[in-house]
N, C-alpha and C positions, 0 to 999 in steps of 0.2 A: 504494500500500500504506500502512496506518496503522502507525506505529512509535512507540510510547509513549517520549518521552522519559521522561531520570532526572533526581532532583536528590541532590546531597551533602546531607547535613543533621549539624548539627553538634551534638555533645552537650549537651543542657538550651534547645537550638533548640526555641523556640514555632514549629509548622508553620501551625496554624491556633488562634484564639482561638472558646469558645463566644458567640453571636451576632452574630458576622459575617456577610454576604450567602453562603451558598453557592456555592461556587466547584468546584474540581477533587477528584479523587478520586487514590488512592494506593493502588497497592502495596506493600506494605515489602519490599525486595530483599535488604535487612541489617539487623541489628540489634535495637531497639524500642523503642517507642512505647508512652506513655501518656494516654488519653483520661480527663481531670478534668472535672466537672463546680461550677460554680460555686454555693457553699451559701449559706445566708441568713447567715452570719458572716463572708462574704466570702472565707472560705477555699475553697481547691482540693479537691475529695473525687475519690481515684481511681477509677475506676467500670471501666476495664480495661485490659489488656496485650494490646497487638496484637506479634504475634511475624513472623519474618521469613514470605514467602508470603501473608500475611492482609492482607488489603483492610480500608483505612478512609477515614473522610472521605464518604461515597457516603450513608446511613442517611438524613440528612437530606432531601437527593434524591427517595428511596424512598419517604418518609413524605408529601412533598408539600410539604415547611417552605422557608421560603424563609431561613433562617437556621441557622447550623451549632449542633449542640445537646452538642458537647463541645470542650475544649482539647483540642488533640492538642502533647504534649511528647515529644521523644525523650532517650531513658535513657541512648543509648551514641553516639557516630559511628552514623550509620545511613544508609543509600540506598533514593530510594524510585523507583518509575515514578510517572510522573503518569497518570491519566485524565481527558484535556479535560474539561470539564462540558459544552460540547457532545455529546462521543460518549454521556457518561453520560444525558443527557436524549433524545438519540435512540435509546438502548438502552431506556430505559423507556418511551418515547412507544411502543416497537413490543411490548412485555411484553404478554400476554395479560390482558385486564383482571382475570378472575380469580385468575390469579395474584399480581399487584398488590395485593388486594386482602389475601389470604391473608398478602402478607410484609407489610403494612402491622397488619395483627391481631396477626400475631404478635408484631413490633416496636415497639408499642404496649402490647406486657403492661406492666404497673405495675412487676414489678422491673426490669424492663431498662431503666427511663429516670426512676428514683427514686431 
């Protein structure tokens, strides 16, 4: 059976930096999470709030990047599940290519990654 571990994460805890190699995905169990993206001033711009239940970390995956395309900081104490980046790549290696293809459009709109 596959049983997602968790991890503790500590408050103003960097989970993951934008462009880093792609790695594991996340459930938020507790808490939240904010994903910054890095501006041409070197500053942080927050681009969203992931709340407890909401999957992050995975978009890059999806999109095909082989590099994560936001900070993820948490706001309070927070708990996450992990999902391997294996299981995450064998979930999308078996996604319908159409479909795939549809969440890659979508996710690609210009404000969601601007």
């Amino acid at each position: 059976k596959n049983v997602l571990s968790s991890m503790s994460i500590e408050k103003d805890q960097i989970i993951y930096e934008e462009g880093e190699p792609v790695g594991d995905g996340y459930i938020l169990s507790i808490g939240t999470v904010r994903l910054f993206k890095n501006g041409s001033d070197g500053k942080l711009t927050e681009k969203q709030t992931v709340n407890s239940m909401q999957v992050f970390g995975v978009w890059s995956s999806v999109l095909g990047n082989n590099v994560r395309l936001f900070t993820a900081k948490a706001l309070e104490k927070s708990s996450a599940l992990i999902i391997p980046k294996a299981t995450l790549d064998k979930k999308l290696s078996t996604l319908d290519p159409f479909l795939r293809l549809l969440f890659r459009q979508a996710l690609t709109n210009k404000e969601n990654f601007e």
